[in-house]
C-alpha positions in Angstrom: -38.9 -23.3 20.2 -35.6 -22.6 21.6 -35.7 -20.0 25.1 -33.8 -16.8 23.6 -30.9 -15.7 25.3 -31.2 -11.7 27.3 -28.7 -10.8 25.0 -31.2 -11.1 21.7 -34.4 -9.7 23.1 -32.5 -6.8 24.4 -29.4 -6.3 21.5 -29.8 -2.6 22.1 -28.0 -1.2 24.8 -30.9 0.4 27.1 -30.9 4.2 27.7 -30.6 3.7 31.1 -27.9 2.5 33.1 -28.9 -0.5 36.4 -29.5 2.9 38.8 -31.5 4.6 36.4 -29.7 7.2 35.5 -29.5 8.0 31.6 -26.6 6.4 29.4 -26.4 9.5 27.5 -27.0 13.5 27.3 -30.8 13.8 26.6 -31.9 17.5 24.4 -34.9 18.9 24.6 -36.0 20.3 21.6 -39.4 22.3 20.7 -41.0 25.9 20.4 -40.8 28.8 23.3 -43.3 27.6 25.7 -42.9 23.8 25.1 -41.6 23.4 28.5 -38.3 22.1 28.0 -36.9 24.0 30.6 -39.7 23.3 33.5 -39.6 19.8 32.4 -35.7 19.5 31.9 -34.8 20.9 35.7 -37.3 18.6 36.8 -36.6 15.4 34.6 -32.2 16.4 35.9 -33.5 16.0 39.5 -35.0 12.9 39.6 -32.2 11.1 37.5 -29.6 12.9 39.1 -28.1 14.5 36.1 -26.7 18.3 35.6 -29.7 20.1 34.1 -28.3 22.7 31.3 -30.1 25.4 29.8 -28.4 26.2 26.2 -29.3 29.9 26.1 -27.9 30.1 29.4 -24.7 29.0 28.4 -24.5 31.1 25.5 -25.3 34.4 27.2 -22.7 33.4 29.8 -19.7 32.5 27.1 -21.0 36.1 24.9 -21.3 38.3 28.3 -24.2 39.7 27.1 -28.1 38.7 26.5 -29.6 37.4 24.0 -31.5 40.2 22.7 -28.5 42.0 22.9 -26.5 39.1 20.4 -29.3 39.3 18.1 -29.2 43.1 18.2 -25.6 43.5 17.3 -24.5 40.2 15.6 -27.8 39.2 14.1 -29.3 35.7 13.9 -26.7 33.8 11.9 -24.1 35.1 14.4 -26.1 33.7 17.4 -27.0 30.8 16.0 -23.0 30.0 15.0 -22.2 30.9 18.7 -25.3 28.7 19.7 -23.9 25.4 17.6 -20.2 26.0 19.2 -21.8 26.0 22.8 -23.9 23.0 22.2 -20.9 20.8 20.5 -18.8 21.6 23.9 -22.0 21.1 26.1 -22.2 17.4 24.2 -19.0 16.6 24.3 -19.0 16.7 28.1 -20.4 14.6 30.6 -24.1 13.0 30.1 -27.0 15.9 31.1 -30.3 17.1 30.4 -29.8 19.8 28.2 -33.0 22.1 27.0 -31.9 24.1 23.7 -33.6 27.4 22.2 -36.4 26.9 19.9 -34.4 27.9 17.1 -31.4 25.3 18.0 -32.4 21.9 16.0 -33.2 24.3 12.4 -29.3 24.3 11.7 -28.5 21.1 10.1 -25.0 21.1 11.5 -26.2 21.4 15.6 -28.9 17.9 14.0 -25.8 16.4 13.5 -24.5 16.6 16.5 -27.1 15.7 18.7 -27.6 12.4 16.7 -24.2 11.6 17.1 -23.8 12.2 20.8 -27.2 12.1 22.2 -30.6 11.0 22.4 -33.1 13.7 21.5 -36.6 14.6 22.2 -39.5 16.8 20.6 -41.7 18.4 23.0 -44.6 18.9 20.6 -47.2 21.5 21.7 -50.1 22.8 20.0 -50.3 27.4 19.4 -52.6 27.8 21.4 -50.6 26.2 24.2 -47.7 27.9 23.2 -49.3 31.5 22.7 -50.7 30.7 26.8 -47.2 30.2 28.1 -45.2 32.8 26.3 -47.6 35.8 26.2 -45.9 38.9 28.2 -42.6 37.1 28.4 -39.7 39.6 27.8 -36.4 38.4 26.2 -38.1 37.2 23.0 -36.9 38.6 20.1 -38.4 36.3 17.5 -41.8 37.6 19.1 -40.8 41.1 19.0 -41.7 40.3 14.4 -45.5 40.6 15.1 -48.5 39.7 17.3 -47.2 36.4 19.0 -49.6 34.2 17.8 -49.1 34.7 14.3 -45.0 34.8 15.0 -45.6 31.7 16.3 -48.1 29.8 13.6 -45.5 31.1 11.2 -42.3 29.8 13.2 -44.8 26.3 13.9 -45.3 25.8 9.9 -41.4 25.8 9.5 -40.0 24.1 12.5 -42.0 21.4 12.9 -41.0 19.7 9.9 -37.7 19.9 11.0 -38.4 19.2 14.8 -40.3 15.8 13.6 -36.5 14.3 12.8 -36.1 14.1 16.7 -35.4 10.6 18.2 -38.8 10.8 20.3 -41.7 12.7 20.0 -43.8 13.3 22.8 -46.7 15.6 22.5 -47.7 18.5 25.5 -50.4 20.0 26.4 -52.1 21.5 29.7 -50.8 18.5 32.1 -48.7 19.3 35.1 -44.8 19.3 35.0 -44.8 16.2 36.7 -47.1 14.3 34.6 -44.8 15.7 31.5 -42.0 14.1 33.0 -43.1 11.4 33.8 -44.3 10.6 30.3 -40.8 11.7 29.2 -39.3 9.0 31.1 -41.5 6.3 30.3 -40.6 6.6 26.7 -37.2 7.0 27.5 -37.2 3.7 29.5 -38.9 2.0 26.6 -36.5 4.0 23.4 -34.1 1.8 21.3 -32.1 2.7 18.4 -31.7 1.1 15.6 -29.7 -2.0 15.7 -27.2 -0.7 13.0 -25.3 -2.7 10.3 -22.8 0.0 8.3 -21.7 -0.8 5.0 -18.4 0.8 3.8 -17.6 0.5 0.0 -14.4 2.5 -1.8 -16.3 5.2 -2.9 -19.8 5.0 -0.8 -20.8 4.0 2.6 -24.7 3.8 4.4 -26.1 2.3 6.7 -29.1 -0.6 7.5 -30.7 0.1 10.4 -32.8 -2.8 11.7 -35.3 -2.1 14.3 -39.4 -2.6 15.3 -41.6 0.0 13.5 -39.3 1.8 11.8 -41.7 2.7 8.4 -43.2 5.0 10.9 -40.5 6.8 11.6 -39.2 6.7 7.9 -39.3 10.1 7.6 -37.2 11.5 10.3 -34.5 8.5 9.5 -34.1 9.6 6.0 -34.5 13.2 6.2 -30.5 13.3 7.0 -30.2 11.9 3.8 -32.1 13.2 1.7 -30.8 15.6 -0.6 -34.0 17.4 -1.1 -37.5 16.4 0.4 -38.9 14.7 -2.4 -39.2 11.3 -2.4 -41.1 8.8 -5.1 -41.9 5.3 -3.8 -42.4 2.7 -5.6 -44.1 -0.3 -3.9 -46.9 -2.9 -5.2 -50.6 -3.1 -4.4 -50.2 -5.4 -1.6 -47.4 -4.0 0.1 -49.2 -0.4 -0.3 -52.2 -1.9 1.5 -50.3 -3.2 4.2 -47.9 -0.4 4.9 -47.9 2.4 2.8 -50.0 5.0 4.7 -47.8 4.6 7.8 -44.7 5.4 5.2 -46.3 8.7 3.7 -47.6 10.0 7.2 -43.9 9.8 8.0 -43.0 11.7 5.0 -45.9 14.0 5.8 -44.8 14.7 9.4 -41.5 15.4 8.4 -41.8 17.8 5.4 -40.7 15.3 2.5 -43.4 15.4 -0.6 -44.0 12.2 -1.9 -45.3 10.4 -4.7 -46.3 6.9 -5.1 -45.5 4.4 -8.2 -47.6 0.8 -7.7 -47.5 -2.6 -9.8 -48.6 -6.2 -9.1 -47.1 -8.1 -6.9 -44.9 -11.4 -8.4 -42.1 -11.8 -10.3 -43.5 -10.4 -13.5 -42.8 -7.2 -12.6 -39.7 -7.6 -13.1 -40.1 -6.9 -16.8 -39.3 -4.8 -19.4 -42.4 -3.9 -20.2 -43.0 -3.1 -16.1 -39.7 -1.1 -16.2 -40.8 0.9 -19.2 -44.3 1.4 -18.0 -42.8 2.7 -14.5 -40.3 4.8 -16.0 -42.7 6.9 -17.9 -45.3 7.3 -14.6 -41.6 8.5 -12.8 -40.3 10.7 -15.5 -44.5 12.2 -15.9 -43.8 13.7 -12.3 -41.1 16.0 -13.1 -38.7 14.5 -10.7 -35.2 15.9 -10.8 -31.6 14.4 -10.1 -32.2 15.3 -6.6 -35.6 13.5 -6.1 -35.0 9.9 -4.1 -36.2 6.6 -5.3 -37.8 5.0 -2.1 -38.2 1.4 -2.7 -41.1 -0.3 -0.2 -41.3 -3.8 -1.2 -40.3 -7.4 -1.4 -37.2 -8.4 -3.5 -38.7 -7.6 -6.6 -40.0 -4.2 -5.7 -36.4 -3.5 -4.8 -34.8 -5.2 -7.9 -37.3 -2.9 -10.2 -37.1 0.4 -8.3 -33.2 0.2 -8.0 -33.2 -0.5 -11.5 -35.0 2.5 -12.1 -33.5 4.7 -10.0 -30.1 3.4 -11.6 -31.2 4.4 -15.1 -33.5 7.2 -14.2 -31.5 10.7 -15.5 -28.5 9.0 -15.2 -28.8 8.1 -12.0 -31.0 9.0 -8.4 -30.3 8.5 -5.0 -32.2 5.1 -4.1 -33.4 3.9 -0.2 -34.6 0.4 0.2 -37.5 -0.7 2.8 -37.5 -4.2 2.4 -40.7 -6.1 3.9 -40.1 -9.4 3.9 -37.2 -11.5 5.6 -36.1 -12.2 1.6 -35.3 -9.0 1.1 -34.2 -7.7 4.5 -31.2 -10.1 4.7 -30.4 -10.2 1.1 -31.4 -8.1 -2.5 -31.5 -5.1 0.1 -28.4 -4.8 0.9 -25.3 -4.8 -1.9 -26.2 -2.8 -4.6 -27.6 -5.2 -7.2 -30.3 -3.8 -9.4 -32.1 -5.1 -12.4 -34.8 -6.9 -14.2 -35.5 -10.4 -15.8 -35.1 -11.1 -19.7 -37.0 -13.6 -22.2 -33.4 -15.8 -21.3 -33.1 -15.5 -17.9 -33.0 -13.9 -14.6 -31.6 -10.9 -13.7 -29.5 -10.5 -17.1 -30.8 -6.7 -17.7 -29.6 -4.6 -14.1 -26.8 -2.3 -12.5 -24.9 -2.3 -9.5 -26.8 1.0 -7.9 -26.0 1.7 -3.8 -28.7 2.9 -1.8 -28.2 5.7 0.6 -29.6 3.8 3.2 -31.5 0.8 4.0 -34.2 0.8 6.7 -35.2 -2.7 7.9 -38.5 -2.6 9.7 -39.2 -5.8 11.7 -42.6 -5.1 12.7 -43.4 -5.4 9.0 -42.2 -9.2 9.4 -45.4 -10.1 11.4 -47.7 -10.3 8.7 -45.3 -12.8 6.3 -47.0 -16.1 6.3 -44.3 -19.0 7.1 -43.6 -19.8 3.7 -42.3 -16.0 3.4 -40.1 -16.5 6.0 -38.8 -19.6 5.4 -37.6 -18.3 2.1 -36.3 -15.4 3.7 -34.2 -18.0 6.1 -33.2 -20.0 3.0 -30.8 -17.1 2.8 -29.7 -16.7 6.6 -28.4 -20.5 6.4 -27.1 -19.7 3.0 -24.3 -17.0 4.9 -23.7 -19.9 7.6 -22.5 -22.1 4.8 -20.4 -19.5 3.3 -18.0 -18.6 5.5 -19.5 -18.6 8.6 -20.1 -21.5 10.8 -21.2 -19.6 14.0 -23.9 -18.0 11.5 -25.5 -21.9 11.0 -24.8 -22.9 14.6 -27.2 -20.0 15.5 -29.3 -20.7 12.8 -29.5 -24.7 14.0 -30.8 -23.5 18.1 -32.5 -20.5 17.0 -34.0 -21.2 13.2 -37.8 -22.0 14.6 -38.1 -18.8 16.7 -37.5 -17.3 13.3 -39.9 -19.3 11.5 -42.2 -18.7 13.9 -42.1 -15.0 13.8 -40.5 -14.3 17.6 -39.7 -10.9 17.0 -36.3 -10.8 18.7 -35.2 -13.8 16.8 -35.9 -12.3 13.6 -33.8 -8.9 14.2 -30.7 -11.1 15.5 -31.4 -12.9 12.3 -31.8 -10.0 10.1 -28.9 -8.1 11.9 -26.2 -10.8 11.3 -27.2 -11.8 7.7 -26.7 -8.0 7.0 -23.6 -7.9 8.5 -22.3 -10.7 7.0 -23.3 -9.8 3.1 -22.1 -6.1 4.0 -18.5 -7.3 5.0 -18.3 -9.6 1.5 -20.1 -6.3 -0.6 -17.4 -4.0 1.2 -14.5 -6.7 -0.3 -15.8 -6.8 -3.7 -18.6 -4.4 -4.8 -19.2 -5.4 -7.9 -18.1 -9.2 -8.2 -15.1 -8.4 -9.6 -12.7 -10.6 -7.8 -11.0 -13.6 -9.5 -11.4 -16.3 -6.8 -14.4 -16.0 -4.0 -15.2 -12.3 -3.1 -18.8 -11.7 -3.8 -19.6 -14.6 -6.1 -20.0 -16.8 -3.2 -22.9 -15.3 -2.1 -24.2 -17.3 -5.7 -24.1 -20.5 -3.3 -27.6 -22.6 -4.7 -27.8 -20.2 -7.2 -27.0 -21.9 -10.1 -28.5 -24.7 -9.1 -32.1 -22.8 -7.7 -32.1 -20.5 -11.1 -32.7 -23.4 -13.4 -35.4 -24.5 -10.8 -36.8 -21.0 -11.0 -37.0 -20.5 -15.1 -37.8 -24.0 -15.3 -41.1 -23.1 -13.7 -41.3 -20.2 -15.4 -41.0 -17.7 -12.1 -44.9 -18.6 -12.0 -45.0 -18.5 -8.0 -44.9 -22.2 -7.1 -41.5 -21.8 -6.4 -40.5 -18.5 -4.2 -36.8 -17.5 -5.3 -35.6 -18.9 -2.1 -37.2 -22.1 -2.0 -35.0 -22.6 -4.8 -31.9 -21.2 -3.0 -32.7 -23.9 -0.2 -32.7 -26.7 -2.8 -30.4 -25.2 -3.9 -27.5 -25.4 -1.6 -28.2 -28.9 -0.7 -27.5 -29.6 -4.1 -24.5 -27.9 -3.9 -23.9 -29.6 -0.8 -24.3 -32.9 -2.5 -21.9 -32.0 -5.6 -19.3 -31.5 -2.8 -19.6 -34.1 -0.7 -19.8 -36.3 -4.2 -16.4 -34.7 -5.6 -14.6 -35.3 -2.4 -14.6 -32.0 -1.5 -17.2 -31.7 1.8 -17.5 -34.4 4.3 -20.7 -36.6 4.1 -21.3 -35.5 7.9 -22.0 -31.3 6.5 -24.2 -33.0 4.1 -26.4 -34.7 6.9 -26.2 -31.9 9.4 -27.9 -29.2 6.5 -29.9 -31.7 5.7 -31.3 -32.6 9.1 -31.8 -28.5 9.5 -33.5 -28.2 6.8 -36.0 -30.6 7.0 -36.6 -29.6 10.6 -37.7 -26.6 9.7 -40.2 -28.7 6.7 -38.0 -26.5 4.2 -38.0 -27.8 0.5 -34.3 -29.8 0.2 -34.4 -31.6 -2.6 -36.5 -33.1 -6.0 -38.7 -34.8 -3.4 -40.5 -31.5 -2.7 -41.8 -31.0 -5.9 -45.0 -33.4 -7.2 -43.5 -33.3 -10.7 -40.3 -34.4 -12.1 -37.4 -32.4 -13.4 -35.6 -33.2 -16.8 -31.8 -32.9 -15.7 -30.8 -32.7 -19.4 -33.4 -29.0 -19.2 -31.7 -28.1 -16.1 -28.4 -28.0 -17.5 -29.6 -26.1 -20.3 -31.5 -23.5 -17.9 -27.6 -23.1 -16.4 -26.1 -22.5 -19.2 -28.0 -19.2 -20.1 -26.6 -17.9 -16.4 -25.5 -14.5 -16.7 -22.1 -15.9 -14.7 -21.5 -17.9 -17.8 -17.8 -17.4 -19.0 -15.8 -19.2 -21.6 -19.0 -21.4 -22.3 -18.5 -22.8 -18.3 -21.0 -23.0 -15.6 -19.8 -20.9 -12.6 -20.5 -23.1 -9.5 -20.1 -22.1 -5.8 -19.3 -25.3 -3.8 -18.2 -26.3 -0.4 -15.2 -28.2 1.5 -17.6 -28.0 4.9 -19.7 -25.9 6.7 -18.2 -21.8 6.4 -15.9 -23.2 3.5 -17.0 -22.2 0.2 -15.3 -21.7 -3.3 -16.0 -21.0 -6.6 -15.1 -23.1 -9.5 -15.7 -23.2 -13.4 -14.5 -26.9 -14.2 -17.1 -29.3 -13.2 -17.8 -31.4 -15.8 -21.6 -31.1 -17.0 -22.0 -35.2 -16.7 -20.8 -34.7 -13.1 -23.8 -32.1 -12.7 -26.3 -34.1 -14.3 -25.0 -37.6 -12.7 -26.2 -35.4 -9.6 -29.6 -34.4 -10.4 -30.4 -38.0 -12.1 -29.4 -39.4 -8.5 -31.6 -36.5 -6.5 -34.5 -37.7 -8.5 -34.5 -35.8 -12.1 -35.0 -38.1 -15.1 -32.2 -38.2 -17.4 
């Protein structure tokens, strides 16, 4: 296994700088009594950062307390003055910045502080909070009612909200210097999300790629979410694996959720799946708001995107991909649909999520032949159009097959970037040379595999897509398009890795003449011609309609199909 270089095990840039001092302003967020302002002074000494208190700041720009803003301006007036403080406090300098309790409830001030800085719940139970605040003066929310049930009230709506913070760290009676020292252990440890953005003419999200990110689900998608009701649709093994961490997110955060299972496998994808899945959505009184969460492999997100494409017209989709598969490729793009009596993928939509969240902790428990049809895919985007892609892939491809965590986020973060770049040119395959259609690279070729074998799970989808595009390889280099030497150098790779390349793979032998046919019944048919995606070298790729089908089968009689 290749060493890694820094630069992979540590793509995001750390919070803090070589002499310790955060990158970035760091807010405080929580309840009265939470001790953002004992811990804040304390946390601004030791890193040597202006400590600002944002209800300070705001009495000082009104000239008045307060009690006395809430008195004559009321609530939505303070909290308009607070939002206006706290944009100029972020736009300044980096600091430690404690805000009122009230402060992260406007959706607007969440914004900002997501943009701009890193932020952190201090999470305290009432009792510790009714302890800390009891005689305090300058309260008006506890001026409502006996404290404690002011705040058990203010705790029920808050937290929800306060659970979309960056970091959560939870208080109780420790000392101030034990709370800050916890707050800067996490801090040393926090990453963001490695993030890939997809821009499209009329729509834009974002992947974000990252460790452990299904348990954070909720406070990711809240932003996006334009109500908090979710229905997720997984299958049984995927919900074994990782679907209680996803709805204790969802819990945390104040998002309802319902769940939607099938089997696992490409059958699934039917239309007899669909119609059953359909009714169980449509049986929860879901509305145009309600978000279509897929948690899944490929299929899963194929099936729910469908359904969410269809579903009223139309519902905001998210995809969690959890395999490699379907991290690096059905996940991002758009494509939605279901497979047909004639073939693969002919009943579907083009149907954008509103974001893509790409946990690579969920990676770990892929066996290798998950992955290396995952990487299939990764070598697949090399070949396309770029070669610094499959030179990465040639010094780095075991660390992914061998589940090195930093190797697969590199892995997952480039692929993503790659398709989103040739999504963004051409959504929805529409272009009349290249655009998206090269991403069909093996297709053709692994399709026929697949429906010759009936999509019965001997052959992973991309098992096939690694046959392949060494067959497509091999139609080049035998049309005089590719030089013999690409031919070799995928090939070597491949079989490196013990990834299926050709006929030799399989125990049983292939009827070219029933290949052909399989590619015929391609949904990229046109004009009676079989689209192919071929290459003049490595990162050089092109689409073509006029290869002759004796050319094609020539091929596959020579790769070890009978006539």
């Amino acid at each position: 296994m290749s060493r890694l270089p820094f630069s992979l095990s540590a793509k995001s840039e750390p919070f803090f700088s070589s002499d310790g001092i955060p990158s970035r302003t760091v807010v405080l967020v929580g309840m009265m009594g939470a001790g953002k302002t004992t811990i804040g002074r304390r946390l601004a000494q030791i890193c040597g950062l202006p400590f600002v208190d944002a209800d300070v700041e705001i009495e000082r720009a009104a000239g008045c307390s307060i009690p006395e803003i809430f008195a004559r301006h009321g609530e939505a007036a303070f909290r308009d003055g607070e939002r206006r403080v706290i944009q100029r406090l972020l736009d300044g300098p980096p600091c430690i910045l404690a805000t009122g309790g009230g402060a992260w409830m406007d959706a607007q001030t969440r914004r900002l502080v997501r943009r701009h800085a890193v932020s952190i719940w201090l999470r305290a139970p009432v009792h510790v909070l009714v302890k800390r605040v009891a005689g305090r003066p300058g309260r008006p929310l506890l001026a409502q009612g006996r404290p404690d049930e002011v705040l058990e009230r203010l705790v029920g709506l808050r937290y929800p909200v306060y659970a979309e913070a960056d970091i959560i760290i939870d208080c109780g009676d420790e000392t101030v210097e034990q709370g800050v020292q916890r707050v800067r252990e996490v801090l040393a440890e926090y990453r963001r999300p490695e993030t890939v953005h997809v821009s499209l003419s009329h729509h834009s999200y974002d992947v974000l790629i990252g460790p452990d990110l299904i348990s954070r689900a909720g406070a990711l998608l809240a932003p996006h979410l334009p109500q908090k009701r979710v229905v997720v649709i997984t299958d049984d093994t995927v919900a074994e694996l990782h679907l209680p961490r996803l709805l204790a997110s969802f819990e945390e955060t104040g998002i309802r959720a319902d769940v939607i299972s099938v089997s696992g496998g490409e059958e699934s994808k039917s239309l007899a799946c669909y119609g059953d899945v359909m009714n169980r959505l449509l049986s929860t009184g879901i509305e145009r708001k309600t978000t279509i969460v897929a948690l899944g492999g490929g299929v899963v997100g194929d099936l729910a995107g469908f359904v969410a494409a269809t579903a009223l017209r139309g519902l905001p989709f998210v995809q969690i991909p959890t395999t490699l598969l379907s991290q690096v490729d059905s996940s991002v793009g758009g494509k939605t649909g279901i497979n047909a009596a004639a073939g693969k993928n002919l009943i579907g939509a083009f149907h954008q999520p509103v974001a893509v969240l790409a946990d690579t902790s969920a990676l770990a428990t892929l066996p290798r032949r998950q992955r290396i049809a995952g990487y299939a895919e990764i070598v697949k985007s090399g070949l396309i159009a770029d070669p610094d892609l499959f030179a990465w892939c040639e010094n780095y491809g075991q660390n992914v097959l061998e589940g090195d965590p930093a190797a697969l986020a590199e892995a997952v973060r480039r692929a993503c970037a790659f398709k989103a770049a040739v999504v963004a040119a051409d959504e929805k395959e529409q272009a009349s040379v290249g655009g998206r259609a090269l991403l069909n690279l093996g297709h053709t070729f692994g399709h026929a595999l697949e429906a010759e074998l009936e999509y019965d799970g001997r052959l992973l989808h991309g098992e096939a897509v690694s046959i392949g595009i060494h067959l497509a390889m091999a139609l080049s280099v035998e049309l005089g398009y590719a030089p013999v030497e690409d031919l070799h150098r995928l090939d070597r790779h491949l079989r490196s890795l013990g990834m299926p390349v050709s006929f030799d793979w399989f125990r049983d032998s292939f009827s070219a003449e029933i290949l052909l046919h399989h590619m015929t019944r391609d949904k990229k048919m046109q004009d009676g011609k079989v689209a192919f995606v071929l290459l003049r070298g490595i990162g050089k790729a092109f689409s073509t309609r006029e290869i002759p089908a004796e050319t094609v089968r020539n091929l596959l009689v020579s790769e070890g199909c009978r006539p």
